[in-house]
Structures are given as structure tokens and as C-alpha cells.
Biopython code that builds the backbone (N, CA, C, O; Angstrom):
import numpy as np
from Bio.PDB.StructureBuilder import StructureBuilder

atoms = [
    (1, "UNK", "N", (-2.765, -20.161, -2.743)),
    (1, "UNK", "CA", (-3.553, -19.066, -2.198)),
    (1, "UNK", "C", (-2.607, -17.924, -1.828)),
    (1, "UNK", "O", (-1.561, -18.009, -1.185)),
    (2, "UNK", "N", (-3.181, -16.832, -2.362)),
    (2, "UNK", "CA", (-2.233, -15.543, -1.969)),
    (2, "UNK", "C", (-2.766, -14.811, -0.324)),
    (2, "UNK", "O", (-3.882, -14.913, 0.183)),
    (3, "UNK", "N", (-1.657, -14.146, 0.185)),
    (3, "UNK", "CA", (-2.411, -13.036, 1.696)),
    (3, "UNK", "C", (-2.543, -11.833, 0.293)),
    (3, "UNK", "O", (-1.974, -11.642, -0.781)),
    (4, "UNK", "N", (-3.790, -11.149, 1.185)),
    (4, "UNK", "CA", (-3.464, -9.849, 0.838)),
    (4, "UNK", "C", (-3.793, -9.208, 1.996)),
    (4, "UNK", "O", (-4.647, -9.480, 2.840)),
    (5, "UNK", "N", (-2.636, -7.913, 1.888)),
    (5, "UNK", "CA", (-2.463, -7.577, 2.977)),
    (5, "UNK", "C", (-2.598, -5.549, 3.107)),
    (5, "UNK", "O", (-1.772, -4.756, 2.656)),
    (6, "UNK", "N", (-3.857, -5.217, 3.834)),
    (6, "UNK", "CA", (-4.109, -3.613, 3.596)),
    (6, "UNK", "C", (-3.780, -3.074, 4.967)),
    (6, "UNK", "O", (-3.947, -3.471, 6.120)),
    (7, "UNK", "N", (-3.091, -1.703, 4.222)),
    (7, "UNK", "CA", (-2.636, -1.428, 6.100)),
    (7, "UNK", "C", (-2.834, 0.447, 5.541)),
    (7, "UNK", "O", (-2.665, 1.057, 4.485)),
    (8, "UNK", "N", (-3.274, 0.800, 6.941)),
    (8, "UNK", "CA", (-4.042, 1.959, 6.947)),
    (8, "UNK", "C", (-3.212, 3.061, 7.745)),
    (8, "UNK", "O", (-2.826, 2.691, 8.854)),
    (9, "UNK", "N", (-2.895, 4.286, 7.378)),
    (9, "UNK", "CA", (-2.062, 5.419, 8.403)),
    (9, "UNK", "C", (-2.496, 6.653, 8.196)),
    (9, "UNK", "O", (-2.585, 7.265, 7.132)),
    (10, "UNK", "N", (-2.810, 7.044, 9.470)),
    (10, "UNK", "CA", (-3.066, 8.662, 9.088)),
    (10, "UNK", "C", (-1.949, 9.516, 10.023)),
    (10, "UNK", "O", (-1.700, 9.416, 11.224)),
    (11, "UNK", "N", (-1.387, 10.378, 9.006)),
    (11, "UNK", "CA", (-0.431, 11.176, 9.423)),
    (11, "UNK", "C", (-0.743, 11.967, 10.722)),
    (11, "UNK", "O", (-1.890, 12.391, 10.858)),
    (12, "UNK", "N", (0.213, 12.209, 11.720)),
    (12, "UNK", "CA", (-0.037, 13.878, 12.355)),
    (12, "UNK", "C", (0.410, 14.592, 11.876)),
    (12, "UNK", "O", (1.538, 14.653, 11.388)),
    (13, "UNK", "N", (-0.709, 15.559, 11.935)),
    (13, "UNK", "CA", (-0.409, 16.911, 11.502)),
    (13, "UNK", "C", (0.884, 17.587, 11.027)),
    (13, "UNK", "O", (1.655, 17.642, 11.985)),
    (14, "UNK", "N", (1.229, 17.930, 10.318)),
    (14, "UNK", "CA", (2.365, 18.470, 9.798)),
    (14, "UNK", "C", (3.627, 17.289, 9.447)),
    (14, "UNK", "O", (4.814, 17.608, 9.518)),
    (15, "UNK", "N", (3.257, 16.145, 9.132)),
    (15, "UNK", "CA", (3.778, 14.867, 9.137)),
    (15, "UNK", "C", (3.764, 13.977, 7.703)),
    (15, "UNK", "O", (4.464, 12.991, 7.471)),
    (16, "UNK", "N", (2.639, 14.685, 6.687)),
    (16, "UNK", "CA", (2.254, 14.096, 6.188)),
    (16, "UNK", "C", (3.552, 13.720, 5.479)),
    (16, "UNK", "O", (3.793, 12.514, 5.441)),
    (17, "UNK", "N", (4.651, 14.761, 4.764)),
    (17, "UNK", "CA", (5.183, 14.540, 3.522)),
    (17, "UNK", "C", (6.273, 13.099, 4.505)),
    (17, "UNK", "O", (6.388, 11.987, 3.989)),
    (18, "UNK", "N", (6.774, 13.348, 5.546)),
    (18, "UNK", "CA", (7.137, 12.419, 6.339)),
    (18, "UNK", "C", (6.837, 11.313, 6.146)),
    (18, "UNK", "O", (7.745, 10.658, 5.636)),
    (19, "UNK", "N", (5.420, 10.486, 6.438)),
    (19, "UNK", "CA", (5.074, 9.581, 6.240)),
    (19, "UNK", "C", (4.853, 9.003, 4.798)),
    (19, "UNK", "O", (4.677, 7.810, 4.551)),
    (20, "UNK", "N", (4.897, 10.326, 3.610)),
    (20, "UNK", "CA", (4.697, 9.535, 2.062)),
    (20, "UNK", "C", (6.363, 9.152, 1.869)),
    (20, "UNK", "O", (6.567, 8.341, 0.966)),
    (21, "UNK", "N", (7.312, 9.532, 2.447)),
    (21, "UNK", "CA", (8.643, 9.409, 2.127)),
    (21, "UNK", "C", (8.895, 8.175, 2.894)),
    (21, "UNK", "O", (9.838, 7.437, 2.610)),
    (22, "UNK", "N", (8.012, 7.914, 3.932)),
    (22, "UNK", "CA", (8.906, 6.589, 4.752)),
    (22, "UNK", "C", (8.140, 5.973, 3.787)),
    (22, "UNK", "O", (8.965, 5.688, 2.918)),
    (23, "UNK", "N", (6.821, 5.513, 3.336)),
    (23, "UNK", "CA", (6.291, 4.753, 2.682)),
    (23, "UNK", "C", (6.639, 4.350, 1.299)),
    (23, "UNK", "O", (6.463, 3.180, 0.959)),
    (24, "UNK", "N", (7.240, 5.445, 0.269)),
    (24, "UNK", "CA", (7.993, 5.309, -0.305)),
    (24, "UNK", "C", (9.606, 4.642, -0.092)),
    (24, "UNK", "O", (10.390, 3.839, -0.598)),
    (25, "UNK", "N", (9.546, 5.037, 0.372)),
    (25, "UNK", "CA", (10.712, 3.950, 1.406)),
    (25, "UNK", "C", (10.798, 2.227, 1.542)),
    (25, "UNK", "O", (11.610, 1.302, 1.545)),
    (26, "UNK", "N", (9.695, 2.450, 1.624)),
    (26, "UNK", "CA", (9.749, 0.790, 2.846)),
    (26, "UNK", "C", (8.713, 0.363, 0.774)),
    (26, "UNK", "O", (9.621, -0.132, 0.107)),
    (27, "UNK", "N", (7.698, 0.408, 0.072)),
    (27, "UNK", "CA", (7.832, -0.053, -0.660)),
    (27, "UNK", "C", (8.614, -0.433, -2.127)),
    (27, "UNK", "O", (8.263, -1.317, -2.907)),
    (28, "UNK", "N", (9.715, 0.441, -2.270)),
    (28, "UNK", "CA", (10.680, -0.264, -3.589)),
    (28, "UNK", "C", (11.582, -1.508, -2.946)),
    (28, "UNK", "O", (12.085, -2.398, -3.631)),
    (29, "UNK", "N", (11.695, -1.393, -1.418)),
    (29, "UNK", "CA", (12.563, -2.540, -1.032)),
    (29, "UNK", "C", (11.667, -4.275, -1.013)),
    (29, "UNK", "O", (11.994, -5.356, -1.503)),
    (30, "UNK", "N", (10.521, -3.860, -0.247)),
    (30, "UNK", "CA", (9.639, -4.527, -0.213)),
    (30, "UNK", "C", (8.765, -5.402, -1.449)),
    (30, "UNK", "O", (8.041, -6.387, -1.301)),
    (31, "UNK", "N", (9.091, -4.712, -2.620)),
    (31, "UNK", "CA", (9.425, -5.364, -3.763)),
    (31, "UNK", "C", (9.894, -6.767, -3.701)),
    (31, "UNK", "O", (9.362, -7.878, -3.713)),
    (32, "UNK", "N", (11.099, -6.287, -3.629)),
    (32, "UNK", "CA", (12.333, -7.275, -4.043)),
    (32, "UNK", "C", (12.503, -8.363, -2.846)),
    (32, "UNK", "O", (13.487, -9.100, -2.788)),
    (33, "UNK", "N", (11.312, -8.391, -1.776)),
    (33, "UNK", "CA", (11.352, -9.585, -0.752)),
    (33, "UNK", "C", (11.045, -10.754, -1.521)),
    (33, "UNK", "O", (10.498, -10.684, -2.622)),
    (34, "UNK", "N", (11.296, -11.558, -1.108)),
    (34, "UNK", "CA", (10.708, -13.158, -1.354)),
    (34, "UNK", "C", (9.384, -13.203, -0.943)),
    (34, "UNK", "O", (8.980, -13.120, 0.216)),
    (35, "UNK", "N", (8.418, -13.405, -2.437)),
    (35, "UNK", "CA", (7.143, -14.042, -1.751)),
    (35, "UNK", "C", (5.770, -12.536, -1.983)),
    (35, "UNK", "O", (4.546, -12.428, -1.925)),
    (36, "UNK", "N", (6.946, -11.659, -2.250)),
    (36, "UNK", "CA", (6.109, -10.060, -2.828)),
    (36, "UNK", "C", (5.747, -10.379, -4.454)),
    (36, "UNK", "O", (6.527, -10.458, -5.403)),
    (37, "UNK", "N", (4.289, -10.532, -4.425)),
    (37, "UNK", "CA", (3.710, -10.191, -5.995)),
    (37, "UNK", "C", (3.564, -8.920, -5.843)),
    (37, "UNK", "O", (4.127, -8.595, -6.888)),
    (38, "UNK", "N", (3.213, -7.792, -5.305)),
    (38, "UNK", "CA", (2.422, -6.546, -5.574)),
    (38, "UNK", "C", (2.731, -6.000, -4.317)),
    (38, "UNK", "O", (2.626, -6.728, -3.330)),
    (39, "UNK", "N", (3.139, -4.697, -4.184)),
    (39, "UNK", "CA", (2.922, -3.826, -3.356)),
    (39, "UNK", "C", (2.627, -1.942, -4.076)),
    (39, "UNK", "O", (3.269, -1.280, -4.891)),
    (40, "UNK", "N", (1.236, -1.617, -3.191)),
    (40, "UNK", "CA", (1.242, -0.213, -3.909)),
    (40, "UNK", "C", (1.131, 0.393, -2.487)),
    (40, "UNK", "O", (0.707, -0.253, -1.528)),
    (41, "UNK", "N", (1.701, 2.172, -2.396)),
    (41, "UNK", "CA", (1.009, 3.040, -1.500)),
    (41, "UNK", "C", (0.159, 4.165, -2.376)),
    (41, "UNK", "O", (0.509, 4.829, -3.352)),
    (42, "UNK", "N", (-1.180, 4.116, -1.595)),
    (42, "UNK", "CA", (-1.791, 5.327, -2.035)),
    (42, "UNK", "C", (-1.715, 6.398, -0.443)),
    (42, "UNK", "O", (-1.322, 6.211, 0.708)),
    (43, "UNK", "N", (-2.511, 7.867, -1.428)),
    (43, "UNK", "CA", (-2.727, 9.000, -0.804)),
    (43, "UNK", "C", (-4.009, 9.086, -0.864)),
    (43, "UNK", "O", (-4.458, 9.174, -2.007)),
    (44, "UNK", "N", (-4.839, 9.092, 0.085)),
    (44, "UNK", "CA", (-6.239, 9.354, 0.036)),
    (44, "UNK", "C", (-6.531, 10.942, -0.811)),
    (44, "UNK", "O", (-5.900, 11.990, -0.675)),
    (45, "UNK", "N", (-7.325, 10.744, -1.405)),
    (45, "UNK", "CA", (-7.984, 12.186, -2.400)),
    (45, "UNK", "C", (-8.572, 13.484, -1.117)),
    (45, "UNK", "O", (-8.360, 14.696, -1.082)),
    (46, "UNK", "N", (-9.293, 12.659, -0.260)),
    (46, "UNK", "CA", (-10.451, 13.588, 0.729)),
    (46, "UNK", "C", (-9.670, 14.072, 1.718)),
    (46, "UNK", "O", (-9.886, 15.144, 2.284)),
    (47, "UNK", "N", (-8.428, 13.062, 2.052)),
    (47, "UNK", "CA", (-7.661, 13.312, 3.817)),
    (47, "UNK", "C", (-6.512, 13.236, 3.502)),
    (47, "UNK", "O", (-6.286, 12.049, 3.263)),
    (48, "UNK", "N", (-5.324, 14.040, 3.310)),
    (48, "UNK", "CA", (-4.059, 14.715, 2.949)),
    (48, "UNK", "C", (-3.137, 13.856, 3.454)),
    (48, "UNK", "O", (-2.121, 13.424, 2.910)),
    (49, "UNK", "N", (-3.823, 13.519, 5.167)),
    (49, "UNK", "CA", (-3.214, 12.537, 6.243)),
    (49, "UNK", "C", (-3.027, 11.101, 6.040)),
    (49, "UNK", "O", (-2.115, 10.428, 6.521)),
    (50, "UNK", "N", (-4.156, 10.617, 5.135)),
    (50, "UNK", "CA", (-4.840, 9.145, 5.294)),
    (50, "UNK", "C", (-3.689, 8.892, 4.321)),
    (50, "UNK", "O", (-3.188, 9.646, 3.488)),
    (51, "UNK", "N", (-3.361, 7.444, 4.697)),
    (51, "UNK", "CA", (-2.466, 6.891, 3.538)),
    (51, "UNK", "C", (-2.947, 5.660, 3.417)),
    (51, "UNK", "O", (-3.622, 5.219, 4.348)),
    (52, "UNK", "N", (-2.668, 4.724, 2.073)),
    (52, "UNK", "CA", (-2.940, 2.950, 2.333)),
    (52, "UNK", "C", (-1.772, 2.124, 1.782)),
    (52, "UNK", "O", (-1.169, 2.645, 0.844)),
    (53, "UNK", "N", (-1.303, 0.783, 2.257)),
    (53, "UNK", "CA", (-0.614, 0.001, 1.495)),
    (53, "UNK", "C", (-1.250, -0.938, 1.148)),
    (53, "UNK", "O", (-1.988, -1.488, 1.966)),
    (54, "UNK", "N", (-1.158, -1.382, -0.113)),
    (54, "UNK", "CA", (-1.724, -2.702, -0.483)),
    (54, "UNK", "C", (-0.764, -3.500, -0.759)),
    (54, "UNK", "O", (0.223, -2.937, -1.231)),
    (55, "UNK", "N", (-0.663, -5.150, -0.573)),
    (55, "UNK", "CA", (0.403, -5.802, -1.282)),
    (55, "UNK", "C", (-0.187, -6.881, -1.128)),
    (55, "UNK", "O", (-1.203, -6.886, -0.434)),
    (56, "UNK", "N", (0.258, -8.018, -1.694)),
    (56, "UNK", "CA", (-0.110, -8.862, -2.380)),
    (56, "UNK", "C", (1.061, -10.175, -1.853)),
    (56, "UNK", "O", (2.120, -10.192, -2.481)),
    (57, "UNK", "N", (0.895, -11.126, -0.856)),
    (57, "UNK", "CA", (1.744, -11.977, -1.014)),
    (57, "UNK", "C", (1.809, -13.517, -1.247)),
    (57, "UNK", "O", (0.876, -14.242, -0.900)),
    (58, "UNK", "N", (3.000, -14.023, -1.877)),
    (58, "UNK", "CA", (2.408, -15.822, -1.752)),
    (58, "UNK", "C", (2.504, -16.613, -0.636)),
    (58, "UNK", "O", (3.616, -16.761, -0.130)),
    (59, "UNK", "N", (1.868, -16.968, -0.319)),
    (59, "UNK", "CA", (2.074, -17.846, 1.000)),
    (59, "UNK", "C", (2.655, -19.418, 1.279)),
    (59, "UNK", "O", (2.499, -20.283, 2.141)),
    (60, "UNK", "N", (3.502, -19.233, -0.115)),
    (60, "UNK", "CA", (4.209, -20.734, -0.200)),
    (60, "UNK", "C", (5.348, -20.684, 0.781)),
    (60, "UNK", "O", (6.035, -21.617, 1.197)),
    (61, "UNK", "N", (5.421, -19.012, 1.150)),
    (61, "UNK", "CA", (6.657, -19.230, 2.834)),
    (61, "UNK", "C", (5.973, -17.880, 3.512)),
    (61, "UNK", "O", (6.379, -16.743, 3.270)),
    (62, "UNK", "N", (4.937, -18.170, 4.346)),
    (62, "UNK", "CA", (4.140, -17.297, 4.741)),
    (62, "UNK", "C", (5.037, -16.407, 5.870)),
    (62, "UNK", "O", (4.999, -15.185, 6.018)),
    (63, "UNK", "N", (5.941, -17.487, 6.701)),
    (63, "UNK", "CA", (6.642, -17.453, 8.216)),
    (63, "UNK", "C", (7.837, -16.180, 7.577)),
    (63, "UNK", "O", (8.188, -15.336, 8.401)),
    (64, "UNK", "N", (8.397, -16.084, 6.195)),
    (64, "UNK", "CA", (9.405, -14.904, 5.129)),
    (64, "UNK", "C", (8.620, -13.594, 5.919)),
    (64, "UNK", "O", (8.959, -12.773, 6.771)),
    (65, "UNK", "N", (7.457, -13.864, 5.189)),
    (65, "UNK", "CA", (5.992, -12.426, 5.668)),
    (65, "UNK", "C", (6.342, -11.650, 6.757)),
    (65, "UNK", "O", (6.665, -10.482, 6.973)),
    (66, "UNK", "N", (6.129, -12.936, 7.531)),
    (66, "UNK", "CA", (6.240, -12.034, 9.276)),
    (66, "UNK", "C", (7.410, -11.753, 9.632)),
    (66, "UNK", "O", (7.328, -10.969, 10.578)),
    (67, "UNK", "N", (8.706, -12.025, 9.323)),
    (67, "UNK", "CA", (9.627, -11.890, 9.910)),
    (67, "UNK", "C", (10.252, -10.771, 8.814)),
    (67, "UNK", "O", (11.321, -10.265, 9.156)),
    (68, "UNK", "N", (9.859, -10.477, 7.928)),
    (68, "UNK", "CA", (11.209, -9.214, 7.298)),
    (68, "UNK", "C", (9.763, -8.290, 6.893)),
    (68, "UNK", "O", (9.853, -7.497, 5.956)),
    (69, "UNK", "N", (8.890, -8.383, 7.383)),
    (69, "UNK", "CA", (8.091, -7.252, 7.168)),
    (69, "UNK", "C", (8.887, -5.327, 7.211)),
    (69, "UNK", "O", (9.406, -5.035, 8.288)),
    (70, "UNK", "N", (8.905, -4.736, 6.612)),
    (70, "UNK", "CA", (9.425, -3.190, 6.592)),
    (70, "UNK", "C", (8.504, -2.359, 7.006)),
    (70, "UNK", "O", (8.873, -1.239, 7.359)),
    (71, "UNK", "N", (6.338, -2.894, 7.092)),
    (71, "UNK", "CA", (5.622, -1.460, 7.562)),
    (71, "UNK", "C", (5.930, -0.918, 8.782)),
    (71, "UNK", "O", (5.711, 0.237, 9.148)),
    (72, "UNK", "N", (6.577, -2.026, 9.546)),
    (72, "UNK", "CA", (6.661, -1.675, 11.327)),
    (72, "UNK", "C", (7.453, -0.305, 11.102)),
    (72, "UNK", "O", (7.117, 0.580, 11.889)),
    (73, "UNK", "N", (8.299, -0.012, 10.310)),
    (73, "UNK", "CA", (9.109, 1.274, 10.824)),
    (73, "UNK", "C", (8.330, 2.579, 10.476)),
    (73, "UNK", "O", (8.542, 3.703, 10.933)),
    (74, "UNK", "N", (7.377, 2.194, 9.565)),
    (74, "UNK", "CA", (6.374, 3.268, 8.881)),
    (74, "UNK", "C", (5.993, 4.034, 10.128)),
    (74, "UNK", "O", (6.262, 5.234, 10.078)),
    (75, "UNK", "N", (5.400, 3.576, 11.279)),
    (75, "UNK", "CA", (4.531, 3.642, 12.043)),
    (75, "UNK", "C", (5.163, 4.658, 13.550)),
    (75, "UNK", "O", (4.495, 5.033, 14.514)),
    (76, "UNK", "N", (6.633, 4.884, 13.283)),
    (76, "UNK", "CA", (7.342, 6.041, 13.613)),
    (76, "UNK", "C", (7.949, 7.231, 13.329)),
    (76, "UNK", "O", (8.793, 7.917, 13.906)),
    (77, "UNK", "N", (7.081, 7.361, 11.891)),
    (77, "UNK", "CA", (7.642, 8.406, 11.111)),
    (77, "UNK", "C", (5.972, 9.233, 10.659)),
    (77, "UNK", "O", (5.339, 9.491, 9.636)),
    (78, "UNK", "N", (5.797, 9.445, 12.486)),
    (78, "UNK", "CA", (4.369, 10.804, 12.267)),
    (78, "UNK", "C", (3.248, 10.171, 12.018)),
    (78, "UNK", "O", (2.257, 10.870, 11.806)),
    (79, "UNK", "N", (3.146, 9.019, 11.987)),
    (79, "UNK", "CA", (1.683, 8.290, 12.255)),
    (79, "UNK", "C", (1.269, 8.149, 13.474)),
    (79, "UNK", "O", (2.010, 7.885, 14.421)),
    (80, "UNK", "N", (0.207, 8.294, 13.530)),
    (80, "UNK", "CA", (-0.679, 8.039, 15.151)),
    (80, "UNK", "C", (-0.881, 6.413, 15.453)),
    (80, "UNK", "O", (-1.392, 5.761, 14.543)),
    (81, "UNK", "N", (-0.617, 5.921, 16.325)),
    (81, "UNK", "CA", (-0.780, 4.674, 16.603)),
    (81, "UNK", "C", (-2.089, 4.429, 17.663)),
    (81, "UNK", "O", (-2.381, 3.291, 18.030)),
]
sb = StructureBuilder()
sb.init_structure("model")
sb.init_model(0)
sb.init_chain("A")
sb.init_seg("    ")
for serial, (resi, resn, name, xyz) in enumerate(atoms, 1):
    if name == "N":
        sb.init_residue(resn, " ", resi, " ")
    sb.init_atom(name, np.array(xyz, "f"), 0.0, 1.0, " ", f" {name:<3s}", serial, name[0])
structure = sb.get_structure()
């Protein structure tokens, strides 16, 4: 059985290109974790701000997941918490 795992950010204001660069960021590494089938970021079409990650993981070492996760740093680079 795979996680899948969606995670949601909307920029502040004047933040946005900020937050597509950390996100770009944190997914080419996030790749290459143990246990990563899939990771994408989108840009919402309607909200400039809105961003999404999708990824995809195996859960044959679920405990890998939680501990080297990379979105946590996303979430200081102009996202509203």
C-alpha cells in the first residue's frame, strides 16, 4: 500500500515567486529520498498564491517519511501558516 500525500500553501502577498523557488527546491531532492515514487508541485490557474504538492510514497519504511520530510522548510518561505 502506497501514502499519498497532498499538501496545500498559499503565498503572502508579494511572496509568491519565493514560495515556487522553495518548492522547487525541496522537490528535485525529495526525489531521490528512499521510499519517493512521485512527487509533483503545481501552481493553481485561478490564485497566483495557491500552490499544491503531490507525492506519492511506499510505506514499506513509512517511519524514512516522517523523519527526512523537506515540506517543513517550505512553510517559512512566505506562506501563511
Amino acid at each position: 500500500m502506497d501514502l499519498y500525500i497532498f499538501g496545500r500553501f498559499h503565498a503572502r502577498p508579494g511572496q509568491e515567486d519565493a514560495v515556487e523557488a522553495a518548492l522547487h527546491d525541496v522537490v528535485g531532492p525529495s526525489r531521490a529520498e528512499e521510499g519517493c515514487l512521485s512527487i509533483q508541485a503545481f501552481r493553481s490557474t485561478r490564485d497566483p498564491r495557491l500552490f499544491y504538492i503531490h507525492s506519492r510514497w511506499s510505506t514499506k519504511r513509512p517511519s524514512t517519511i516522517t523523519r527526512t520530510s523537506r515540506t517543513r522548510c517550505v512553510s517559512s518561505s512566505g506562506c501563511r501558516r
